[in-house]
C-alpha positions as CSV (number, residue, x, y, z in Angstrom):
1,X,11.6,4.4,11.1
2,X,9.4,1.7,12.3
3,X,7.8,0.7,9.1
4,X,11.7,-0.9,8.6
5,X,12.7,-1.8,12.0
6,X,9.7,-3.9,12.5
7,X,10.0,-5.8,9.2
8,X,13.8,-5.8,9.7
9,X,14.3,-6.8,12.9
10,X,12.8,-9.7,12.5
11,X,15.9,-11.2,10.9
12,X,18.5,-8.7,11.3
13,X,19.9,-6.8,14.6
14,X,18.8,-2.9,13.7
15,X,19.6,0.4,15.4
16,X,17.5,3.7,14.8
17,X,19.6,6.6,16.6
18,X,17.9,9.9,16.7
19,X,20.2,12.0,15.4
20,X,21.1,15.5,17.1
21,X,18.5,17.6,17.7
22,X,15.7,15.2,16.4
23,X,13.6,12.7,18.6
24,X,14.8,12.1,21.8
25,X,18.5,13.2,21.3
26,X,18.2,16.5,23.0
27,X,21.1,19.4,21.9
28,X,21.8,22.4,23.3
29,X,23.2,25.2,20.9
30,X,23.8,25.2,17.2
31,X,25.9,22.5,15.0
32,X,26.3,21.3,11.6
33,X,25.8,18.6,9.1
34,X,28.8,17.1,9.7
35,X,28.1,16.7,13.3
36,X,25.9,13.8,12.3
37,X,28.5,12.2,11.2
38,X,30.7,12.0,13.7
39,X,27.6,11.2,16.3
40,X,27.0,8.2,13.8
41,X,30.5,7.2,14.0
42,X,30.6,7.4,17.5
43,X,27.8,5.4,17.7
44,X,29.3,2.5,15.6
45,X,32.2,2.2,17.5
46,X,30.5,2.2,20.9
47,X,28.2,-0.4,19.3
48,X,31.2,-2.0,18.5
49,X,29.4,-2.4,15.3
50,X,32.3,-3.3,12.6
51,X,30.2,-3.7,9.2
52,X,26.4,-2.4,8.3
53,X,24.1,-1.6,5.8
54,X,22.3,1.6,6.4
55,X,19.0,2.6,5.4
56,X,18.2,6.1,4.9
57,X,15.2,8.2,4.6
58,X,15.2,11.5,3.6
59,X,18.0,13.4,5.5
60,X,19.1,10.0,6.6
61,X,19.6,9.2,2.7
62,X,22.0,12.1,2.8
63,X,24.0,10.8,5.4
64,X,23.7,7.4,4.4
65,X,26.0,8.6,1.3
66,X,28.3,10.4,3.3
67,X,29.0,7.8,5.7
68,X,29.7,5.6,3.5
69,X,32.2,8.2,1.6
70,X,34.1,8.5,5.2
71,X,33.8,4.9,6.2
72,X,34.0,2.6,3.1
73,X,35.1,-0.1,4.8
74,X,32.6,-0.7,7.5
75,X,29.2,0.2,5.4
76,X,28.3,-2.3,3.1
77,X,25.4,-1.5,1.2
78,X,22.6,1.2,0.9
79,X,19.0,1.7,0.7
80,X,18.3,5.2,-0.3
81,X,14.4,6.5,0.4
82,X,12.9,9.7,-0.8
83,X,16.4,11.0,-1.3
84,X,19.6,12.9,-3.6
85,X,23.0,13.5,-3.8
86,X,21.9,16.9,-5.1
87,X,18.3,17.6,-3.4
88,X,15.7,19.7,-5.1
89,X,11.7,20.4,-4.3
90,X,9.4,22.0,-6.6
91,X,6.7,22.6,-3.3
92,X,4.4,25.4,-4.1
93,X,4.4,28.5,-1.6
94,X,2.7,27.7,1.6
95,X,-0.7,29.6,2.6
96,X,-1.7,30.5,6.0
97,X,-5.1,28.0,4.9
98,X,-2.3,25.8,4.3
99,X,-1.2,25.5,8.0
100,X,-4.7,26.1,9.3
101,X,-6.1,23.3,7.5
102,X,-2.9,21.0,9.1
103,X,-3.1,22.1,12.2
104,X,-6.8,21.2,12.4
105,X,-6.1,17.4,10.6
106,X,-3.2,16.9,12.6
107,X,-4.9,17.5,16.5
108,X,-7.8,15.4,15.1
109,X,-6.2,12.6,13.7
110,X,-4.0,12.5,17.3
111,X,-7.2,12.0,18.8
112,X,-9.0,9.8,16.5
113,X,-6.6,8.1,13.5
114,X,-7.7,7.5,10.3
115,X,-11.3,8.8,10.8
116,X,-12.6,9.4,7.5
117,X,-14.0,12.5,7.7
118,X,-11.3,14.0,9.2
119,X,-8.9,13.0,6.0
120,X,-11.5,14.5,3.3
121,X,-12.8,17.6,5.1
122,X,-9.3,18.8,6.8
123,X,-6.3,16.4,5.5
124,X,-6.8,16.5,1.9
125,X,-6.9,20.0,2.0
126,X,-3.6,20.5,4.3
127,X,0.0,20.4,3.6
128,X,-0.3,17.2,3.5
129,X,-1.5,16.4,0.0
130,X,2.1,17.8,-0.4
131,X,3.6,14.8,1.5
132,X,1.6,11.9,0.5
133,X,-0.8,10.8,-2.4
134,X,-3.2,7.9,-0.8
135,X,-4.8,9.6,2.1
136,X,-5.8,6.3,3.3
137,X,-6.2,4.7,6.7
138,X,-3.1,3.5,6.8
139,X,-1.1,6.3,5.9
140,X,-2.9,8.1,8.7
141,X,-1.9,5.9,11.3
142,X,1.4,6.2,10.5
143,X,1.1,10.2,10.9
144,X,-0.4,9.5,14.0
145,X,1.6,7.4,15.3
146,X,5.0,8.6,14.2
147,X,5.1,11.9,12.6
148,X,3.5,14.5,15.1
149,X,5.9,13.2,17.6
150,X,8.9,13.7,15.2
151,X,7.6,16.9,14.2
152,X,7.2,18.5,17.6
153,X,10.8,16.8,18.8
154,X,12.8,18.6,15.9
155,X,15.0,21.3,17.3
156,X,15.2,24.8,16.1
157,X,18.7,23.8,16.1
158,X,18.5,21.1,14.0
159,X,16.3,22.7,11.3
160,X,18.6,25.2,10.7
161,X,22.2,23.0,10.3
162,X,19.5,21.2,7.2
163,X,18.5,24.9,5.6
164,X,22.6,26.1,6.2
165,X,23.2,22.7,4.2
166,X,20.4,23.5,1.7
167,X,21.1,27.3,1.3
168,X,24.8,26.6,0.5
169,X,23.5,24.2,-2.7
170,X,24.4,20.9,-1.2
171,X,25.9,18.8,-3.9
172,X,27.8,15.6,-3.8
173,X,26.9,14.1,-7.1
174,X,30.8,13.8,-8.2
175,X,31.8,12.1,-5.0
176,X,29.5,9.4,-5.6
177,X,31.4,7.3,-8.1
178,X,33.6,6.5,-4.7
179,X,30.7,4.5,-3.7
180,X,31.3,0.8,-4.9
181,X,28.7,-1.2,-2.3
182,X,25.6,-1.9,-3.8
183,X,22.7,0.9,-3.7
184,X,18.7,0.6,-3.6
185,X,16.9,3.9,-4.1
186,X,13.5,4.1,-3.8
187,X,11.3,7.4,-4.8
188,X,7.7,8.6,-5.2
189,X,6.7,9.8,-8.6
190,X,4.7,12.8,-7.0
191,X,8.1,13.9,-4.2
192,X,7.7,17.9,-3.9
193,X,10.6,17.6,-1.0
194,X,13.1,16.1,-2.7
195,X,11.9,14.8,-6.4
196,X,11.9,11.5,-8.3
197,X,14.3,13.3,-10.9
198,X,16.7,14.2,-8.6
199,X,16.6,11.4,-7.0
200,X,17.1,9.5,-10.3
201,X,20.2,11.6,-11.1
202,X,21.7,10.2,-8.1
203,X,21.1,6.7,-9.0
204,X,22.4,6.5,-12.1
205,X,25.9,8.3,-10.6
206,X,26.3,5.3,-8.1
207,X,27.8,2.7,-9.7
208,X,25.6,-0.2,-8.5
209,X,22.6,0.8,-7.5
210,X,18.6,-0.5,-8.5
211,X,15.8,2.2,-8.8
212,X,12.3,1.7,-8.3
213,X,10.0,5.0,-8.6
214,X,6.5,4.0,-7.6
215,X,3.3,6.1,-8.9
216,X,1.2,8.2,-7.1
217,X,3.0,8.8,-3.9
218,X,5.3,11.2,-2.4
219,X,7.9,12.1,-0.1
220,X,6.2,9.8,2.8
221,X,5.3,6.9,0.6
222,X,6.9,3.8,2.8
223,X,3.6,5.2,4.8
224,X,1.2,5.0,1.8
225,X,2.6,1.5,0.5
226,X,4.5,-0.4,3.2
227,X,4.1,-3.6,2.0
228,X,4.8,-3.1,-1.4
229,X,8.1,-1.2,-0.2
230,X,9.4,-3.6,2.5
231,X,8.8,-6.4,-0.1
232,X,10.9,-4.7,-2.5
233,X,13.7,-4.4,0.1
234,X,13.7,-7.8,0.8
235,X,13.6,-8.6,-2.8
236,X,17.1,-6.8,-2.9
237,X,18.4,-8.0,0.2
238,X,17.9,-11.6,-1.2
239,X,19.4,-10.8,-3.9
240,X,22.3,-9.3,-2.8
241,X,23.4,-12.1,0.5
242,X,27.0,-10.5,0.6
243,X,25.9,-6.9,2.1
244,X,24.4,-9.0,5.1
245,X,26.6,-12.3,5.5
């Protein structure tokens, strides 16, 4: 998350918990979705943190809306990334080439970020084209820098309360007329995780929210056009001074 905390930080406090069984927040034995929840509630009230908006990526879009269903009085706005109310993917079947070819990008570009070579021989051919859309420098430093890491710290446990969630045909869609703060969701044209379409039908459920799809990206594109995205965010922040008075 530090393409937002960075930015954000700079004029707001921000916290960026791992959740259960990602990152550092080490888990033993199996749990659910709404465990999350009631971590991230925890959290708040230790943090004695009354009021916030949330940010969520992903996942963390998921729960973004669902904490703000269970605690309407202390969130007070959203900014949705890469994200739905009712997921759905359209990502082809996966080859062993496939994860060969991202094995190989991934160990070299660990060892040497953003070399050139490394992108068009091995990254454009991985899994990766599946994730992003501008295999540039940039985007490669981020998958350096933050998504091996994440990757290898995801639990067994963890990845299997998301496909229980998934596999039961998660849907909140008709809940989301409870949500009254006002919403930012963000998408990439080219999302084979969760798509732009899906993640359009959840914007225009939510009362107030702005959507901005932006072309030729995907499911990782706050790594492919971080400036762009952060300026957009603070676009919407300034335009909306009562979610962080």
């Amino acid at each position: 998350m530090s393409v937002f905390t960075q930015p954000l930080s700079q004029h707001f406090k921000t916290v960026s918990p791992d959740l259960r069984g990602y990152g550092k927040s080490r888990f033993q034995g199996n749990f659910n979705m709404q465990d999350h929840l009631t971590d991230l509630e925890a959290l708040l009230d230790r943090l004695q943190i009354e009021k916030c908006l949330i940010l969520g990526w992903s996942l963390g879009g998921i729960l973004a809306m669902e904490l703000a269903l269970k605690l309407p009085e202390r969130v007070t706005g959203l900014i949705l990334i890469a994200t739905a109310a009712r997921p759905r993917g359209n990502h082809p079947p996966i080859s062993w080439q496939d994860n060969l070819f991202t094995g190989v990008a991934s160990i070299i570009n660990q060892l040497q970020p953003s070399w050139q070579w490394n992108i068009d021989t091995f990254g454009k051919k991985s899994l990766y084209r599946y994730l992003v859309q501008q295999h540039t420098e940039t985007t490669y430093r981020y998958l350096a820098s933050d998504a091996m890491s994440a990757f290898l710290q995801t639990s067994p446990a963890a990845q299997a309360a998301l496909n229980a969630a998934l596999n039961a045909g998660y849907n909140r869609l008709e809940a989301l007329e409870q949500i009254r703060v006002p919403c930012l969701m963000l998408a990439g044209s080219e999302d084979r995780h969760i798509t732009a379409s899906s993640s359009l039908e959840t914007a225009q459920n939510l009362k107030n929210c702005q959507w901005q799809c932006y072309p030729n990206t995907a499911h990782l594109f706050p790594w492919e056009i971080p400036q762009q995205v952060n300026s957009d965010i603070d676009t919407w922040l300034t335009a909306h001074p009562e979610i962080t008075k």
